[in-house]
C-alpha positions in Angstrom: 30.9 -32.0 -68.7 32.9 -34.8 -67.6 31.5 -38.4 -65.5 34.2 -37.3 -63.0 33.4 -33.9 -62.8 29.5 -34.4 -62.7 29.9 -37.0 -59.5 32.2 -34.5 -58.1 29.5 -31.9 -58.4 26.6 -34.4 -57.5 29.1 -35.4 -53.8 29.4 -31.2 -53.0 26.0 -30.9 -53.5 24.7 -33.9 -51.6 27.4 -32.8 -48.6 26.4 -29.4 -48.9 22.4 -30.1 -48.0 23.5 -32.8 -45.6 25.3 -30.1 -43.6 22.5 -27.1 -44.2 20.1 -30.1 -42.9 22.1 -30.3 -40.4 22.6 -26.8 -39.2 18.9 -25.9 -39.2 18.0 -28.7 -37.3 20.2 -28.1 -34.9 19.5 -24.6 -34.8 15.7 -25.4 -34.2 17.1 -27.6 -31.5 18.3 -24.6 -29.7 15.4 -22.4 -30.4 13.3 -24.8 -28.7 15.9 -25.6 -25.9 16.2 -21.2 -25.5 12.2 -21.0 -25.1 11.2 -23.9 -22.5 10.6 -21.7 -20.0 8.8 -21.6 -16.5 7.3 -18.9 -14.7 6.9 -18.5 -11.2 6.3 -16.4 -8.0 8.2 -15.1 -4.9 6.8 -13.1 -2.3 8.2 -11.0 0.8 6.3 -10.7 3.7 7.3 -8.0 6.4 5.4 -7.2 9.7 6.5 -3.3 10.7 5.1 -0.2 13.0 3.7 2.2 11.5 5.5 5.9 11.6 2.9 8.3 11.3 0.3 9.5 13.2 -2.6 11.7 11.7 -5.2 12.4 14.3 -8.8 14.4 13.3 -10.4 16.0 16.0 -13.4 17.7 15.5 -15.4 19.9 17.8 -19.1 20.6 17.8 -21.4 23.5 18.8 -25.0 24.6 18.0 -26.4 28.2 19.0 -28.6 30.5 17.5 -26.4 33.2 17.4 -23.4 32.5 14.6 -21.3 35.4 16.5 -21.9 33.8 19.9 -21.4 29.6 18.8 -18.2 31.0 16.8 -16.9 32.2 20.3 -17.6 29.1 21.4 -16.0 26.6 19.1 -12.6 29.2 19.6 -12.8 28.3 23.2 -13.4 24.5 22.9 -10.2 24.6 20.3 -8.2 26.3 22.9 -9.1 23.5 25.7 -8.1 20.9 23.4 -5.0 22.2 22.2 -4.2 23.1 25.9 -5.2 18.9 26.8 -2.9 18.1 23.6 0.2 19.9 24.9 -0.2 19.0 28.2 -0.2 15.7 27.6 3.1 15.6 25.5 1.9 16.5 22.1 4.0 19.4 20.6 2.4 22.4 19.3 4.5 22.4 15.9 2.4 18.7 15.9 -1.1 20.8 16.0 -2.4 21.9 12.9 -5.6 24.1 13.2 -8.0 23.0 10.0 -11.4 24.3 8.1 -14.4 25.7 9.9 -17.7 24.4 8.9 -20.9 26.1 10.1 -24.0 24.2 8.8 -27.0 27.0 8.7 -30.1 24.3 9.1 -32.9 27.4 8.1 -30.8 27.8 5.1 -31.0 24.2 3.6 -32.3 23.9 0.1 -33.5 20.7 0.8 -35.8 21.8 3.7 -36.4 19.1 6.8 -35.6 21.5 9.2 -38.4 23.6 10.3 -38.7 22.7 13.8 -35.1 23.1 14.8 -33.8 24.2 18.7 -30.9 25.9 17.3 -30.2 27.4 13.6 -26.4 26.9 13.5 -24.2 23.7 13.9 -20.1 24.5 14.2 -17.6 22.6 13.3 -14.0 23.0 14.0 -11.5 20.7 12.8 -7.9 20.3 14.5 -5.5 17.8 13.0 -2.3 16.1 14.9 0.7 15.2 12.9 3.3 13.4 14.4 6.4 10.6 14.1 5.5 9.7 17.9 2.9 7.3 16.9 3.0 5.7 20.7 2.2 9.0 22.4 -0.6 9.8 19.9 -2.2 6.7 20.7 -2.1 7.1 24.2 -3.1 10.4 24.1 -6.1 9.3 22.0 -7.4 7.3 24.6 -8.0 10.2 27.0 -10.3 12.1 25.7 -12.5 11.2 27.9 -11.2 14.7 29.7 -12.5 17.1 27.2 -16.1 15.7 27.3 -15.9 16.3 31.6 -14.7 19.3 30.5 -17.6 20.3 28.4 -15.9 19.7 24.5 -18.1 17.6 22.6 -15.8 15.4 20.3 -17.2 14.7 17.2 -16.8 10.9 15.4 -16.5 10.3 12.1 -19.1 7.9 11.1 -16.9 7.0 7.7 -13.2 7.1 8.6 -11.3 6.6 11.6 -10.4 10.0 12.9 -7.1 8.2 14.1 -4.8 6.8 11.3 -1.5 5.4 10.9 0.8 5.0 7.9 4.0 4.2 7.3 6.2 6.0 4.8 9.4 4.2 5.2 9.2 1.8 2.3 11.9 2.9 0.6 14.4 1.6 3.4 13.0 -1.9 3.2 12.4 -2.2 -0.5 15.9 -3.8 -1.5 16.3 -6.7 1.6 12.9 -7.3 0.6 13.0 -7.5 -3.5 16.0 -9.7 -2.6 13.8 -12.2 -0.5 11.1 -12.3 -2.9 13.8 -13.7 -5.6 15.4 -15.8 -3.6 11.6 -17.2 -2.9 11.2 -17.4 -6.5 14.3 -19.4 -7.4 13.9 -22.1 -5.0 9.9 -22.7 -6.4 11.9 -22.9 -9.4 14.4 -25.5 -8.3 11.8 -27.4 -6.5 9.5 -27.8 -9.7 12.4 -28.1 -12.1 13.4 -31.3 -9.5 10.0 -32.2 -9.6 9.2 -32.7 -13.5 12.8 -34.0 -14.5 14.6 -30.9 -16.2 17.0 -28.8 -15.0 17.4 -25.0 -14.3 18.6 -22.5 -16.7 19.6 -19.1 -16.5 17.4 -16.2 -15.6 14.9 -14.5 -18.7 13.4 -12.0 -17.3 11.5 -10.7 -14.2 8.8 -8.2 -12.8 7.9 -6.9 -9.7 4.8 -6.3 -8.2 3.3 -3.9 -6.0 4.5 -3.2 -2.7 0.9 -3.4 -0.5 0.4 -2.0 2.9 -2.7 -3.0 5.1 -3.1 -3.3 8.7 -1.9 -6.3 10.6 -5.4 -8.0 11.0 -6.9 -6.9 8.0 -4.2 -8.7 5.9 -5.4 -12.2 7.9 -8.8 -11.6 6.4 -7.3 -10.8 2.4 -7.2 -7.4 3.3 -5.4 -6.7 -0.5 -9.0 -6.8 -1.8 -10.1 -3.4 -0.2 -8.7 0.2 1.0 -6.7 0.0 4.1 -8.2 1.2 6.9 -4.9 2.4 8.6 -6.5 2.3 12.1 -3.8 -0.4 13.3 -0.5 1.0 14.6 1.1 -2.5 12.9 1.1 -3.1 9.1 2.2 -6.1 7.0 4.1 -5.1 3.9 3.6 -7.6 0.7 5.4 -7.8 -2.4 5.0 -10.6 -5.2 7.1 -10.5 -8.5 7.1 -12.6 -11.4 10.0 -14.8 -12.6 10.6 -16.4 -15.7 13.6 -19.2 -16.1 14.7 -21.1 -18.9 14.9 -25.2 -18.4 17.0 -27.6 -20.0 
């Protein structure tokens, strides 16, 4: 081989690692530049009514005679659906529920030997309706069926009055919306803060929409099962979004 074509061979190959030198460092330049990254969190916070009333009542009788208490509890159900529907409540609203009769001689478990009567009724009514605001007025009358001899029974373990509300769906966009726009300024404020600036948008995930009663969210009500005795919620949503940086 000739000097001349050896140095010409020696200057292709010296350019040609120069330049793949090149190439892969500036391509592990932009691999680093893609992945600095920063993560952060936007919330939505919404205060709304609730839509939905569900409303256990639950009469009680005791007798000795089953025929004789069952008569009973039939007449107490008739006074209070009679109260409910003459208050406003709407008979397609009333839902008539299970019958429980507890027979206290017949209780494995014993403990009730000296008993004044053998049978304990229960009847169990349930209201149902979208006029929340009537419900809860009505609710606080019932002071009329105990003058009128119907013993109301309370639920030691739930509240026998409960409101939801079922319209997330109409609020789920403006508020998805919100919680991104929360999450892009955090990320303009801490990309200001440490000296880099703001790239485009990687990726994002939403969180759960929560519901909890309006006071029960002051107290970080998220931590334990809703309650639903407040006619006002507080809807929460918190997603997760990831920017590159520059």
């Amino acid at each position: 081989m000739k000097k001349y074509d050896i140095i010409l061979l020696s200057l292709s190959l010296v350019i040609a690692f120069g330049l793949s030198g090149y190439l892969i460092g500036k391509s592990i330049e932009n691999f680093r530049n893609e992945n600095r990254t920063i993560l952060v969190k936007g919330f939505a916070e919404r205060e709304v009514k609730a839509d939905l009333a569900v409303w256990n009542i639950s009469c009680r009788t005791a007798s000795n005679d089953l025929v004789e208490g069952a008569k009973r509890i039939e007449q107490d159900q008739k006074k209070i659906i009679d109260f409910l529907v003459a208050k406003g409540i709407g008979k397609d609203e009333i839902i008539s529920r299970e019958i429980r009769v507890n027979d206290r001689l017949a209780n494995e478990y014993g403990g009730y030997d000296n008993v004044n009567f053998r049978y304990v009724i229960v009847k169990v009514l349930q209201v149902r309706s979208t006029n929340v605001d009537r419900v809860q007025e009505v609710s606080r009358l019932t002071d009329e069926l105990v003058r009128a001899g119907v013993v109301i029974s309370q639920n030691d373990y739930s509240n026998n009055l409960q409101y939801y509300f079922t319209k997330l769906n109409d609020i789920k966009p403006e508020m998805l919306t919100e919680a991104t726009q929360n999450a892009r300024e955090a990320a303009i404020s801490f990309a200001s803060e440490s000296g880099v600036k703001l790239g485009k948008l990687k990726r994002a995930s939403q969180g759960l929409f929560t519901i909890v009663d309006r006071d029960q969210s002051l107290s970080g009500g998220d931590t334990y099962a809703a309650s639903n005795a407040d006619i006002m919620k507080k809807v929460r949503v918190v997603i997760s979004v990831e920017y590159s940086i520059k």
